[in-house]
N, CA, C and O of each residue as an XYZ file, in Angstrom:
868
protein
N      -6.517      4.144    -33.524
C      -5.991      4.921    -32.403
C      -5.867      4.030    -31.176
O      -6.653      3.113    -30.939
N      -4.929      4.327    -30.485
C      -4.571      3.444    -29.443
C      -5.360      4.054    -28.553
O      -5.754      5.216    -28.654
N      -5.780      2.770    -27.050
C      -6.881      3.346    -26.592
C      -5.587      3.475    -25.118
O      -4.597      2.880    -24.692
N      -6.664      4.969    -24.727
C      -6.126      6.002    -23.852
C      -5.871      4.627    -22.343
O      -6.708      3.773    -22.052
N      -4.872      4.770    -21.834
C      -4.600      3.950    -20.933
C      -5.197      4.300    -19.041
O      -5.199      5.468    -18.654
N      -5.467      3.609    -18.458
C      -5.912      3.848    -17.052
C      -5.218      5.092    -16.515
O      -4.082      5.540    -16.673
N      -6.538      5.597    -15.659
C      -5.843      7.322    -14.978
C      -5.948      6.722    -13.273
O      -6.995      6.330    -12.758
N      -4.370      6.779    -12.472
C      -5.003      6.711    -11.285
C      -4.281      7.728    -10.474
O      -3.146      8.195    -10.567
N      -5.298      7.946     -9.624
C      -5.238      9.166     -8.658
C      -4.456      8.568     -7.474
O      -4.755      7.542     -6.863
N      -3.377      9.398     -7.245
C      -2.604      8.594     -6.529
C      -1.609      9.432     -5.068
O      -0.704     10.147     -5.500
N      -1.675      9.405     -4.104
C      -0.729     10.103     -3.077
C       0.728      9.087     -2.600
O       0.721      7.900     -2.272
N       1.808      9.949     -2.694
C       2.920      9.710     -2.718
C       2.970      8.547     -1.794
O       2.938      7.368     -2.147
N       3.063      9.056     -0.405
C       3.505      8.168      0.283
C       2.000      7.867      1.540
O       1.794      8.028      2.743
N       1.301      7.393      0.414
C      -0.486      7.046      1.291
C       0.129      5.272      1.379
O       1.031      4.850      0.655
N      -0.559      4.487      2.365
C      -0.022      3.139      2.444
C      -0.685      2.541      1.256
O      -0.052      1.957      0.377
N      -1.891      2.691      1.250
C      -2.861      2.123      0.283
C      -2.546      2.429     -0.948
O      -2.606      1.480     -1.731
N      -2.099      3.860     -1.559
C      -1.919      4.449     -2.720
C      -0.670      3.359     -3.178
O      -0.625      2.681     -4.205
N       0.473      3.440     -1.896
C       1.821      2.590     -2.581
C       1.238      0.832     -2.642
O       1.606      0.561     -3.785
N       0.683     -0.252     -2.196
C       0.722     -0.798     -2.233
C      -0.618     -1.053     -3.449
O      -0.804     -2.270     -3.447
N      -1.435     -0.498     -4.293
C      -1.922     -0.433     -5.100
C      -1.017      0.073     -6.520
O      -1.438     -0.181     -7.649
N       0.287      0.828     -6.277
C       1.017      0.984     -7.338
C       2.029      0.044     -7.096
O       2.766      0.015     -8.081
N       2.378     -0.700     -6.269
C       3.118     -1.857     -6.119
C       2.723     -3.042     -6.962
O       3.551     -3.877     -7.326
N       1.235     -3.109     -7.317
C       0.883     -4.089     -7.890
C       0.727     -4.077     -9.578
O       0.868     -4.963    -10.422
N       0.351     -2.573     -9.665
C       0.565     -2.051    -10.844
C       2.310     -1.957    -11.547
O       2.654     -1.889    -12.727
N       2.861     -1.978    -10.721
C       4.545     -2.324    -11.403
C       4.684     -3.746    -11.578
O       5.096     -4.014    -12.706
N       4.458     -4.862    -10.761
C       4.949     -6.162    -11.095
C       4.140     -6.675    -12.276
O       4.602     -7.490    -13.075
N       2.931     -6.173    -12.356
C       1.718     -6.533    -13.481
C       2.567     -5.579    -14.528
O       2.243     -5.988    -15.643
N       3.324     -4.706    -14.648
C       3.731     -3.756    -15.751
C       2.559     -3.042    -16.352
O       2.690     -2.874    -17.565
N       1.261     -2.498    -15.748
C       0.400     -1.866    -16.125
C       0.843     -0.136    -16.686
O       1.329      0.545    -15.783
N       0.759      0.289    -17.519
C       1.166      1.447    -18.425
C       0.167      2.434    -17.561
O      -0.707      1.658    -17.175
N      -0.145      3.714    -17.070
C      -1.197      4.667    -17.085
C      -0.833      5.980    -16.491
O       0.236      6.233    -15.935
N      -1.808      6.770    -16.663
C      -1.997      8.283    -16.741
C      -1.779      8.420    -14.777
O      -2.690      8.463    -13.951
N      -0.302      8.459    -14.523
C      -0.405      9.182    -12.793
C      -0.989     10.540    -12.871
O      -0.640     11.348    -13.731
N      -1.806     10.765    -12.041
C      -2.544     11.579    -11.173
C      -2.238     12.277     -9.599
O      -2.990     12.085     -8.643
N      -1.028     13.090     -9.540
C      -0.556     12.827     -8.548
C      -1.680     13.712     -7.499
O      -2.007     14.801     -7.971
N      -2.238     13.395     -6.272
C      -2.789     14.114     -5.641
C      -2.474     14.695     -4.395
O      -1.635     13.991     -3.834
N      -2.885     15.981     -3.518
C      -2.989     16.411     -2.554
C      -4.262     16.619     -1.693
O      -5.250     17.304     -1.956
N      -3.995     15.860     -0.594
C      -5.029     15.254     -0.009
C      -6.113     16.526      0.622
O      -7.310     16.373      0.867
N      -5.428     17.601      0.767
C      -5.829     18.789      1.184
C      -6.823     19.413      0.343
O      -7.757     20.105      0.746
N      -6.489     19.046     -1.148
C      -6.979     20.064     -2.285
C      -7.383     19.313     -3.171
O      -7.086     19.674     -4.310
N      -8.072     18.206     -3.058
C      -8.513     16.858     -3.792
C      -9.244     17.596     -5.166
O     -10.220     18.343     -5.112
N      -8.607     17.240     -6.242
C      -9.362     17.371     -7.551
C     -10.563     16.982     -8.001
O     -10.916     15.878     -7.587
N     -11.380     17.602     -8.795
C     -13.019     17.930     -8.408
C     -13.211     16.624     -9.733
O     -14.293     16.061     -9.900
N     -12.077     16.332    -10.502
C     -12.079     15.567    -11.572
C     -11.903     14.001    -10.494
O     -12.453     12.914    -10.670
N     -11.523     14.165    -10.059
C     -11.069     12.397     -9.173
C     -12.296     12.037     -7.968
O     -12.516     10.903     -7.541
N     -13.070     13.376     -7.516
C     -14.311     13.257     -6.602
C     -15.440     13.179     -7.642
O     -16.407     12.510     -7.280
N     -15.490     13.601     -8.572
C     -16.469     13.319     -9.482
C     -17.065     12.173     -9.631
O     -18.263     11.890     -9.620
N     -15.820     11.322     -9.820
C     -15.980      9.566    -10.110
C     -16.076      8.990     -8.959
O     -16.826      8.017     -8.875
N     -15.242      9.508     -7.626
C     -14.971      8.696     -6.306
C     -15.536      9.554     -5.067
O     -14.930      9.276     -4.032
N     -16.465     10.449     -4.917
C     -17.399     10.868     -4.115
C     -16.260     10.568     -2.825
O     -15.869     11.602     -2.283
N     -15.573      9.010     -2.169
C     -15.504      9.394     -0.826
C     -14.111      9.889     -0.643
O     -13.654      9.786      0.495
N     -13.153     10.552     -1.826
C     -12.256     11.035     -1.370
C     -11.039     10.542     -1.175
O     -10.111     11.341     -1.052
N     -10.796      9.148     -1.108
C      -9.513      8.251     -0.786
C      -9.017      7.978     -1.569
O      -9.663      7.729     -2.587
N      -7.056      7.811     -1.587
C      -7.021      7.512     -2.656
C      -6.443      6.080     -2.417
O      -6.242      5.935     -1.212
N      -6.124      5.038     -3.096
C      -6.072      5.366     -4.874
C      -7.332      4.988     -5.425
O      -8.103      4.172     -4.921
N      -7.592      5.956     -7.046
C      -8.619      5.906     -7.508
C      -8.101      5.655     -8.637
O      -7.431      6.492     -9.243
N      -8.382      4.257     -9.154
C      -8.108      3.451    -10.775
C      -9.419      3.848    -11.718
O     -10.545      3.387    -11.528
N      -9.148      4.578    -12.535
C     -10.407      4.873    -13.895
C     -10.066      4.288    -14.990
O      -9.171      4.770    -15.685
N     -10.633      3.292    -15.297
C     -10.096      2.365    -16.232
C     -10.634      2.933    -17.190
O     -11.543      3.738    -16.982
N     -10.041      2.542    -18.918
C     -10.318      3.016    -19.927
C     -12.097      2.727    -20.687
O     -12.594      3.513    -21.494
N     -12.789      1.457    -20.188
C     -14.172      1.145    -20.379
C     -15.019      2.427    -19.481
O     -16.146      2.716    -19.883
N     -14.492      3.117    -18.361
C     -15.210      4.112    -17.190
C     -15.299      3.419    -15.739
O     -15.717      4.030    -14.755
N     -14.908      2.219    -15.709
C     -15.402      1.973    -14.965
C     -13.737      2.428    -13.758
O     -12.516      2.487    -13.901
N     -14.680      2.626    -12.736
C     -13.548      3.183    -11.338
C     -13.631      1.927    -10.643
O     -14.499      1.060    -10.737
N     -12.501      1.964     -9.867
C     -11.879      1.051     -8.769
C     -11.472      1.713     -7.859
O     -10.486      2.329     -8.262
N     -11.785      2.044     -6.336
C     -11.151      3.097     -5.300
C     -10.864      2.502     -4.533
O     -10.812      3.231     -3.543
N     -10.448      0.954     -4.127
C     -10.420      0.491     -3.233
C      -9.147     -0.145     -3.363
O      -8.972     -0.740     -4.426
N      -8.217     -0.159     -2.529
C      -6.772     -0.539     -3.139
C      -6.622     -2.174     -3.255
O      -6.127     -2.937     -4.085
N      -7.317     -2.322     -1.971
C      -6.694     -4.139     -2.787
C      -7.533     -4.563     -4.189
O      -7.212     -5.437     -4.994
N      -8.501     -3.828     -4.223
C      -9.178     -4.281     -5.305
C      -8.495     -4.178     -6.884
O      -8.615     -5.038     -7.757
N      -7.678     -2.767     -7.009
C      -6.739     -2.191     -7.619
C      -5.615     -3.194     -7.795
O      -5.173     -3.454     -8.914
N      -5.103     -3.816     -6.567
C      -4.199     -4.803     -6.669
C      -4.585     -5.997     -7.646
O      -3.919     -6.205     -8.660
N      -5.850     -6.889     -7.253
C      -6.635     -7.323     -8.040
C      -6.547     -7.623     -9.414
O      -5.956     -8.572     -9.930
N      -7.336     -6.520    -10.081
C      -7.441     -5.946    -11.222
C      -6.061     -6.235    -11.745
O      -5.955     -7.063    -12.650
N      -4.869     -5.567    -11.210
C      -3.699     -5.235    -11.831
C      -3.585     -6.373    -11.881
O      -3.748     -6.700    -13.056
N      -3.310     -7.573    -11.014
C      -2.746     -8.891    -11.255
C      -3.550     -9.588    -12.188
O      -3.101    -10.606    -12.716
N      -4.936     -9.074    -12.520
C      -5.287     -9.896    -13.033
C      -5.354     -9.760    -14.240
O      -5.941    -10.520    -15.009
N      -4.776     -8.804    -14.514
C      -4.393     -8.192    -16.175
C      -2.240     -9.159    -16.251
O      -1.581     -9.298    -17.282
N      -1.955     -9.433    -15.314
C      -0.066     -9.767    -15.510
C       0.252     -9.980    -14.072
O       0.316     -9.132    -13.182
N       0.468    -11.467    -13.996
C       1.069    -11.688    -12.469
C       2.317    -12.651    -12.529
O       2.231    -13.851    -12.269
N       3.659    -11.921    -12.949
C       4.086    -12.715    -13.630
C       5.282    -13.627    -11.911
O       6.259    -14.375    -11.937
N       4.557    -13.070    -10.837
C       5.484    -13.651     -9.649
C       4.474    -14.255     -9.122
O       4.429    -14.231     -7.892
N       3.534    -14.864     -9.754
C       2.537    -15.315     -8.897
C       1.966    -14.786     -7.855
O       1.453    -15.678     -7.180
N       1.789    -13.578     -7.334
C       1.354    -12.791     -6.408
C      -0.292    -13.667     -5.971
O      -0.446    -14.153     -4.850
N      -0.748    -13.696     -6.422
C      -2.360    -14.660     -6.215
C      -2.284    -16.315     -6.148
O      -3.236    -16.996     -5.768
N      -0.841    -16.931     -6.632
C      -0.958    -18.047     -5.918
C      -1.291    -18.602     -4.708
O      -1.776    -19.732     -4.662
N      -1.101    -17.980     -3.769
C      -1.512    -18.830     -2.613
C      -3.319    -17.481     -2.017
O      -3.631    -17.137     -0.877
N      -4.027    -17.124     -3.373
C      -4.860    -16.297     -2.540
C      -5.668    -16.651     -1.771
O      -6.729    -16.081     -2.025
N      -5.768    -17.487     -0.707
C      -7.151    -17.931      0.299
C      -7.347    -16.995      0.880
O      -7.171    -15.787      0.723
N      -7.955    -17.985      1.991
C      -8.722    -17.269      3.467
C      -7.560    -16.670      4.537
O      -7.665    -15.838      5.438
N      -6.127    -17.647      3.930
C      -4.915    -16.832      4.848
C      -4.844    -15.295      4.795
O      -4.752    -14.481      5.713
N      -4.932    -15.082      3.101
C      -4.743    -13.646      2.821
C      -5.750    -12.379      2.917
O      -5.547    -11.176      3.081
N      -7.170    -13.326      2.710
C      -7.852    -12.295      3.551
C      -7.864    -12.055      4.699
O      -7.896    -10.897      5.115
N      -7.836    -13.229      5.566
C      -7.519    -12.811      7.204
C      -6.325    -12.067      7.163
O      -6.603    -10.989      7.688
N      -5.101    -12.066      6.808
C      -4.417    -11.153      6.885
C      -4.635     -9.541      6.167
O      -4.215     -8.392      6.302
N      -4.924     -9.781      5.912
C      -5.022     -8.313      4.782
C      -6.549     -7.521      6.073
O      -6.478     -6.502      6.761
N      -7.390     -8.228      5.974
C      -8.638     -7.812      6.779
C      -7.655     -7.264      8.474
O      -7.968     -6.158      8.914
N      -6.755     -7.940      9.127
C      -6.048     -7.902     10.251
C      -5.624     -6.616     10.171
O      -5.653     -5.769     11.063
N      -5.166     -6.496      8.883
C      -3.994     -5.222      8.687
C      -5.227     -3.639      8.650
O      -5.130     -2.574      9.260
N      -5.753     -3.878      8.167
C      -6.739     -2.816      7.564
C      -8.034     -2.446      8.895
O      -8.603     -1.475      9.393
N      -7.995     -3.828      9.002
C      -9.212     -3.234     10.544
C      -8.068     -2.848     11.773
O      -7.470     -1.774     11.714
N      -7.845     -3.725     12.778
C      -7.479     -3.663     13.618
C      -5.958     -2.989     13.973
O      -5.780     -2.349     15.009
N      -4.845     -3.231     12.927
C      -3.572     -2.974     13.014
C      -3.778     -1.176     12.191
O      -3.348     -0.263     12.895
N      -4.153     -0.926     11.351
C      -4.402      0.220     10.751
C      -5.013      1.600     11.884
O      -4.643      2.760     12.063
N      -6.154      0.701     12.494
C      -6.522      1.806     14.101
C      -5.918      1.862     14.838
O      -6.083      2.924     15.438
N      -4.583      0.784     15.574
C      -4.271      1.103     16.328
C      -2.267      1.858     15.947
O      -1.409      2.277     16.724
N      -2.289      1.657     14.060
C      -1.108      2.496     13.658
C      -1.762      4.039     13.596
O      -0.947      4.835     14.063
N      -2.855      4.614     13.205
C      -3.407      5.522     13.332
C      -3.523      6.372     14.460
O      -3.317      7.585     14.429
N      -3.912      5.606     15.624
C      -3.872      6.087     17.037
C      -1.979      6.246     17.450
O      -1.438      7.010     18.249
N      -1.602      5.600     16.891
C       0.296      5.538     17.526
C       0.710      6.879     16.761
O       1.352      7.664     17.460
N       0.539      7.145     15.884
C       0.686      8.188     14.882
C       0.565      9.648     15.133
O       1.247     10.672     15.168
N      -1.040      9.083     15.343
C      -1.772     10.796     15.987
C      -2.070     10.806     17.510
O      -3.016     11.423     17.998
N      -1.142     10.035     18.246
C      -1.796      9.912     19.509
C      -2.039     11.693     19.829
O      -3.062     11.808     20.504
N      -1.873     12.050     19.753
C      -1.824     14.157     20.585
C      -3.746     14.015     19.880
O      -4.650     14.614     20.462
N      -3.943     13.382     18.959
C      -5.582     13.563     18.425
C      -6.713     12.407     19.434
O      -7.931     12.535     19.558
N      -5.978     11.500     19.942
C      -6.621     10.388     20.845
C      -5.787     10.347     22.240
O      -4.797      9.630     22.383
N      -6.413     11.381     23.466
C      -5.998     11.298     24.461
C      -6.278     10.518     25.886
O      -5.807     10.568     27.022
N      -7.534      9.602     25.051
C      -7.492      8.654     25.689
C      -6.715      7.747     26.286
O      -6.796      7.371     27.456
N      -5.764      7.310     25.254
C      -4.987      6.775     25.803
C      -3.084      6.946     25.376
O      -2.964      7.379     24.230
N      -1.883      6.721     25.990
C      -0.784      6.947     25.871
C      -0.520      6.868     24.168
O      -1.540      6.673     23.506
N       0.748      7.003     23.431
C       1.341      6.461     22.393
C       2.119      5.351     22.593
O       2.500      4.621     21.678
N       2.537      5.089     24.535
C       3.051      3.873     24.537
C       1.858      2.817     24.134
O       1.858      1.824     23.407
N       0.864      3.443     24.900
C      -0.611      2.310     25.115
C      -0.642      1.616     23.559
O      -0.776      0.412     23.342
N      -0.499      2.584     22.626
C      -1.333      2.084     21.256
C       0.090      1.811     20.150
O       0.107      1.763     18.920
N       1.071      1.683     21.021
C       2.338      0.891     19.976
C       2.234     -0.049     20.653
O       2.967     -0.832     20.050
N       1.785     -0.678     21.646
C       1.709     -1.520     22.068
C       0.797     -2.904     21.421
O       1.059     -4.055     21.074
N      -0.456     -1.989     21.500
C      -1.910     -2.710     21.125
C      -1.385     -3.276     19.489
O      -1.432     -4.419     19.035
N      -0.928     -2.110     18.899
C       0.253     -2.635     17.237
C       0.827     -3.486     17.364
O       0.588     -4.457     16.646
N       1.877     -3.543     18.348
C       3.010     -4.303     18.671
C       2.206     -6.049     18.872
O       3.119     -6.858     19.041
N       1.005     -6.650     18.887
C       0.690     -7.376     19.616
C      -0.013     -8.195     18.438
O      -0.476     -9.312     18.668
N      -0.090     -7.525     16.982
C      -0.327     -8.102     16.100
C       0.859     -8.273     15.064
O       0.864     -9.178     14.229
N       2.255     -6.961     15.235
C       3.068     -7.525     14.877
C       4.117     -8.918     14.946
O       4.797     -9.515     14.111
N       3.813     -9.102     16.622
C       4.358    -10.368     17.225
C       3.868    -11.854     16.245
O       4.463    -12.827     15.779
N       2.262    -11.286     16.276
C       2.063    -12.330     14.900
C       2.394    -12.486     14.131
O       2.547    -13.675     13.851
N       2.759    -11.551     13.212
C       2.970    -11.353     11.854
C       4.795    -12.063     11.859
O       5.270    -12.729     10.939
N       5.556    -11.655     13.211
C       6.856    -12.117     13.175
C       6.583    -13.773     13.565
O       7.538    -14.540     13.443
N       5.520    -14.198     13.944
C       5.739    -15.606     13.859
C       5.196    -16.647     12.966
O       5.465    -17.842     12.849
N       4.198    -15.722     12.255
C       3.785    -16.221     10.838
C       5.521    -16.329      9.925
O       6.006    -17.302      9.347
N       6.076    -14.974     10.106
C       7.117    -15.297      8.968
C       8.059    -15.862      9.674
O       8.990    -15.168      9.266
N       8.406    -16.381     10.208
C       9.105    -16.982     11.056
C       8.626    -19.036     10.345
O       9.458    -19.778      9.822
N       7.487    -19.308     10.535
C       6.889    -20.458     10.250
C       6.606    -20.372      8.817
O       6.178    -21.488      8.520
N       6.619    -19.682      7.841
C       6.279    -19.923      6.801
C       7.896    -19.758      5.743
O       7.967    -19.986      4.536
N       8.822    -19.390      6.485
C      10.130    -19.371      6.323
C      10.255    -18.188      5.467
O      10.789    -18.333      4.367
N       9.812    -16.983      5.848
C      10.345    -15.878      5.403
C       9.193    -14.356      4.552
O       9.337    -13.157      4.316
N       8.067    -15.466      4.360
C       6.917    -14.297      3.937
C       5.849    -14.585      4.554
O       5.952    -15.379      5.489
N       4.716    -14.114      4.269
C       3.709    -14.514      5.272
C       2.847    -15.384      4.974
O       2.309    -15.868      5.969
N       2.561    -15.708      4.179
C       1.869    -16.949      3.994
C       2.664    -18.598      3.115
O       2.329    -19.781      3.049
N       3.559    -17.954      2.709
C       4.339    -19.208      2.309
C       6.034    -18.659      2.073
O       6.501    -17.553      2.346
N       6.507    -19.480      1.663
C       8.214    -19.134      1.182
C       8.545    -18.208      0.114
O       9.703    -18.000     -0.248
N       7.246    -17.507     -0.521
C       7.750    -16.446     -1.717
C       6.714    -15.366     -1.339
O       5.677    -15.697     -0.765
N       7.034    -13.803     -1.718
C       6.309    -12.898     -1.967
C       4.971    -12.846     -2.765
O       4.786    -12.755     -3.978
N       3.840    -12.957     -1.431
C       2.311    -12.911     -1.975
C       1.706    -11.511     -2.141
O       2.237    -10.401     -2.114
N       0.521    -11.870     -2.308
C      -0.115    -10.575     -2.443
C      -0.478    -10.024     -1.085
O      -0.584     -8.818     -0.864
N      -0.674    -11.035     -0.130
C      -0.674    -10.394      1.301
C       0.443     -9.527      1.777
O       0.716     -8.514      2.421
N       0.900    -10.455      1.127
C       3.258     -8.996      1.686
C       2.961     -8.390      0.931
O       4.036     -7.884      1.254
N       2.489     -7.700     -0.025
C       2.615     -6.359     -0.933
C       1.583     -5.674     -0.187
O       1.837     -4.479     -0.033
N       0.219     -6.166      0.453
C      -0.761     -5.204      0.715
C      -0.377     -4.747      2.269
O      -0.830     -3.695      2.720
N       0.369     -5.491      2.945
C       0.986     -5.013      4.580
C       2.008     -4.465      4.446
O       2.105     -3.594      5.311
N       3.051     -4.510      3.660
C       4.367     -4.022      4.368
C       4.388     -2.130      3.948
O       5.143     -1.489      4.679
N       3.725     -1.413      3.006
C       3.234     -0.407      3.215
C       3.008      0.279      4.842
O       3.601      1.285      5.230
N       2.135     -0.422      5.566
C       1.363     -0.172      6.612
C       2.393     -0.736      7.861
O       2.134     -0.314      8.988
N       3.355     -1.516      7.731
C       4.637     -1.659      8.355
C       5.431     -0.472      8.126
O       5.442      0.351      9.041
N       5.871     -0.310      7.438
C       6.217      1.039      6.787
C       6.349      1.984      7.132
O       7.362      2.680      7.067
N       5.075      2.278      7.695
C       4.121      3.607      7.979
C       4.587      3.528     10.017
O       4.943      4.335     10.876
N       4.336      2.296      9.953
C       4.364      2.187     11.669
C       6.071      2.226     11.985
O       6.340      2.794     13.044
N       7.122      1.758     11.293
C       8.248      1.828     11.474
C       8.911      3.321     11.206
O      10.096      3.545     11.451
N       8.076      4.238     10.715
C       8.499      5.824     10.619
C       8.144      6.562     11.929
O       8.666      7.620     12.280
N       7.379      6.016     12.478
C       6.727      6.021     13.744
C       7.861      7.321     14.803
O       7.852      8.485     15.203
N       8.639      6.163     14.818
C       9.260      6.118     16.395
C      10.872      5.596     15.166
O      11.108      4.388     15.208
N      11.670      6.303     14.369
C      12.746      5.234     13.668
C      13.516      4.557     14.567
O      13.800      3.360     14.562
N      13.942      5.695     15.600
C      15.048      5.241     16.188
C      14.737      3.843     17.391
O      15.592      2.984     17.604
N      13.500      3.853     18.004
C      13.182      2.697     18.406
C      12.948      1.149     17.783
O      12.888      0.080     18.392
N      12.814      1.490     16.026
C      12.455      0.569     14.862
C      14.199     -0.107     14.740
O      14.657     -1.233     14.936
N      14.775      1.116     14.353
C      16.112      0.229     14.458
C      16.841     -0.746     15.330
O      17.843     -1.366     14.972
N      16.139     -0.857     16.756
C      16.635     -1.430     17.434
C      15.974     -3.070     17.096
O      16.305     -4.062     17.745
N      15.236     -3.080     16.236
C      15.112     -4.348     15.646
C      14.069     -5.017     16.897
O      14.636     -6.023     17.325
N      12.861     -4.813     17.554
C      12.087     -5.338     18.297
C      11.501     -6.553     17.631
O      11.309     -7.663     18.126
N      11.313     -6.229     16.703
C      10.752     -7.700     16.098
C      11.386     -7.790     14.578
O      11.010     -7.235     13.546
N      12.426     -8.642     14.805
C      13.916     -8.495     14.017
C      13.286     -9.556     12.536
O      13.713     -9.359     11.398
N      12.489    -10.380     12.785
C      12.034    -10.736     11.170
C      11.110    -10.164     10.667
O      11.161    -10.083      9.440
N      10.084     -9.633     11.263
C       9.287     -8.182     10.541
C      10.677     -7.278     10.137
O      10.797     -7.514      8.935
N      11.208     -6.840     10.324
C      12.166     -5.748     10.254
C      13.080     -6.091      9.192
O      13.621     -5.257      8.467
N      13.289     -7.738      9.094
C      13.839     -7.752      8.102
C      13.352     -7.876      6.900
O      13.983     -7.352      5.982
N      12.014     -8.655      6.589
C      11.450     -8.677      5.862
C      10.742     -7.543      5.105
O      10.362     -7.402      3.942
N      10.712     -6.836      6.146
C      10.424     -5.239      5.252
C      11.577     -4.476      4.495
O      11.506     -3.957      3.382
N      12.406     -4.514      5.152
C      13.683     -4.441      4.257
C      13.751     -4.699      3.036
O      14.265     -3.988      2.173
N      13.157     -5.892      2.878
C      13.545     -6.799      1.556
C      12.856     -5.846      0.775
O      13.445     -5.369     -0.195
N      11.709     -5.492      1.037
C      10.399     -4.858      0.356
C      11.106     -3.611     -0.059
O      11.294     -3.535     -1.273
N      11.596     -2.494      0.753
C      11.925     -1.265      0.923
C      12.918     -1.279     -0.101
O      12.629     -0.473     -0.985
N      14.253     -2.053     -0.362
C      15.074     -2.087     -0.733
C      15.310     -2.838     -2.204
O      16.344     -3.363     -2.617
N      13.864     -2.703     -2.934
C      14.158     -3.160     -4.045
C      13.985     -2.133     -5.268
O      13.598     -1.001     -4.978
N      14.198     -2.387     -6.380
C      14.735     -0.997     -7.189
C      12.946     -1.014     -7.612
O      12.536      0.141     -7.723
N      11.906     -2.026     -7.846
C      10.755     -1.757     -7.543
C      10.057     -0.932     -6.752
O       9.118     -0.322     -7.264
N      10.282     -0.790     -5.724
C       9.716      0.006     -4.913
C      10.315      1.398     -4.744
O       9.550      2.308     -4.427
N      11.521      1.634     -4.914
C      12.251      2.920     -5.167
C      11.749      3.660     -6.750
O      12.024      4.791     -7.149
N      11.137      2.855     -7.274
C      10.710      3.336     -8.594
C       9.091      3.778     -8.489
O       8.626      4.743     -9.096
N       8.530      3.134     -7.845
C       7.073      3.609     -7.559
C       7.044      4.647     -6.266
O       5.983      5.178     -5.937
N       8.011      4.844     -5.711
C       8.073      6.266     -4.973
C       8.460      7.684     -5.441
O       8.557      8.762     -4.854
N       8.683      7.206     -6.975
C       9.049      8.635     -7.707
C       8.494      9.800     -7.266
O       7.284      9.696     -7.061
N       9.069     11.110     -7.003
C       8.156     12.361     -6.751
C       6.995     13.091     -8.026
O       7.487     13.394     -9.113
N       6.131     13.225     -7.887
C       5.316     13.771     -8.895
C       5.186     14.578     -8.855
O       5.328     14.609     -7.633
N       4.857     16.261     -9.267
C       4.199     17.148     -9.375
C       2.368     17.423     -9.025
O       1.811     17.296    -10.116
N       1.414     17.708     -8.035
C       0.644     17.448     -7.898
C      -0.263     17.952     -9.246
O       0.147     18.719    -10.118
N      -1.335     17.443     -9.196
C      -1.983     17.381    -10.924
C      -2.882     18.168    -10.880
O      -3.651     18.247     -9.923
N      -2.935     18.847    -11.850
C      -4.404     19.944    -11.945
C      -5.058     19.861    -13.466
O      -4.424     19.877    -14.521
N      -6.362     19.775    -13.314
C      -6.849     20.129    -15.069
C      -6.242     20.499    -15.776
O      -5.737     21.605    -15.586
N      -6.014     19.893    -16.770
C      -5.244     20.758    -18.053
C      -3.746     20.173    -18.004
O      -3.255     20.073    -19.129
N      -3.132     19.873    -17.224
C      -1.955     19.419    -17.249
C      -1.449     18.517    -18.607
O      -2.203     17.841    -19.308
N      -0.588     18.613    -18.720
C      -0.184     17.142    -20.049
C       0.075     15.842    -18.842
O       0.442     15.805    -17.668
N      -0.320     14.907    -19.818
C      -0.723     13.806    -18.788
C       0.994     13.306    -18.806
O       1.901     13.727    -19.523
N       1.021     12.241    -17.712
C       2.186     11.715    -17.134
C       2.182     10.059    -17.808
O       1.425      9.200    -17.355
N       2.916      9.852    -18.673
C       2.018      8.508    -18.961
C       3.333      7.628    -18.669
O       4.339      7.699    -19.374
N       3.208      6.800    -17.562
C       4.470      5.887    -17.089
C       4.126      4.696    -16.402
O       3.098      4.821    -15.736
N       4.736      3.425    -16.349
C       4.727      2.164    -15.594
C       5.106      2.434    -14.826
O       6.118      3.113    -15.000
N       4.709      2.191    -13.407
C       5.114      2.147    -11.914
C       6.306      1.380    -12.239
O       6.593      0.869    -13.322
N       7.053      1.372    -10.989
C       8.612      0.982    -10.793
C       9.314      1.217    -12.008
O      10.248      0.415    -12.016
N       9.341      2.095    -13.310
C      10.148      1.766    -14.301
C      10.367      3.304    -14.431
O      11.123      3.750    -15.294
């Protein structure tokens, strides 16, 4: 009997959820989607992952993975056939750590500013804006991705969270403020990969017949 393939719990358009099934398509990893609602979290996916976030990878040995780059990880390290982990240093954790601490609170605050009235939504696209300037002169110097000349695993785990901040405000995004971030996300947005791992799901409940499909395919 063939053994039952990975179940992951997954929200449509969560940054973390897509850039953890981003990695699971280029690796061509096979498994059981789980589509979830963040409102009505399944008692089967908190069972294993107590804090609630998704994505939650249950691999076929039991063992869980809830942490998305870690998910990324894993996936590459089962099929990396673009080299995604070639260049993995200290560049990509400082970047990835950049994105997730500091740029993530202050896309959060731009988002929900009406929930943080401390300060404006100009104030905190701003405080964003000030690590994107980096990020446009990293790709700018590395001639087109962020840590070198081809798509790493650092560009799969940020441009999600670009993404997220460019839905923001669109009509101010189009005006192209920081025109090689803007383009470079493009590249990302606009590939039949990523239009394939945004498929709509049905949200999942016990009992369902399982969904058994490769991201992007």
């Amino acid at each position: 009997m063939a053994e039952a393939p990975p179940v992951l719990y997954s929200f449509r358009r969560c940054p973390y959820a897509i850039r953890a099934r981003v990695a699971l398509a280029v690796a061509g990893v096979a498994l059981e989607q789980r589509e979830v609602v963040l409102r009505d979290k399944p008692a089967a996916m908190l069972a294993i992952s107590p804090k609630g976030t998704v994505p939650v990878l249950q691999l076929p040995d039991g063992r869980v993975i809830d942490e998305s780059i870690e998910v990324m990880r894993w996936a590459l390290a089962q099929s990396d056939p673009e080299d995604w982990l070639g260049a993995n240093g200290a560049e990509t954790v400082a970047l990835i750590e950049q994105n997730d601490g500091p740029f993530k609170q202050w896309l959060d605050r731009y988002k929900y500013h009406v929930r943080h009235p401390d300060g404006s939504q100009a104030d905190y696209r701003r405080e964003a804006e000030s690590i994107l300037a980096d990020w446009e002169q990293r790709l700018v110097a590395c001639g087109g991705y962020l840590v070198d000349r081809r798509p790493r695993l650092a560009d799969a785990a940020l441009f999600p969270f670009v993404r997220q901040f460019a839905g923001v405000e669109p009509q101010w995004w189009s005006e192209r403020p920081f025109p090689v971030v803007f383009d470079w996300l493009q590249r990302w947005l606009s590939t039949d990969r990523f239009v394939g791992i945004m498929r709509k799901f049905k949200p999942w409940r016990a009992g369902d017949a399982a969904i058994i499909w490769t991201p992007g395919r």
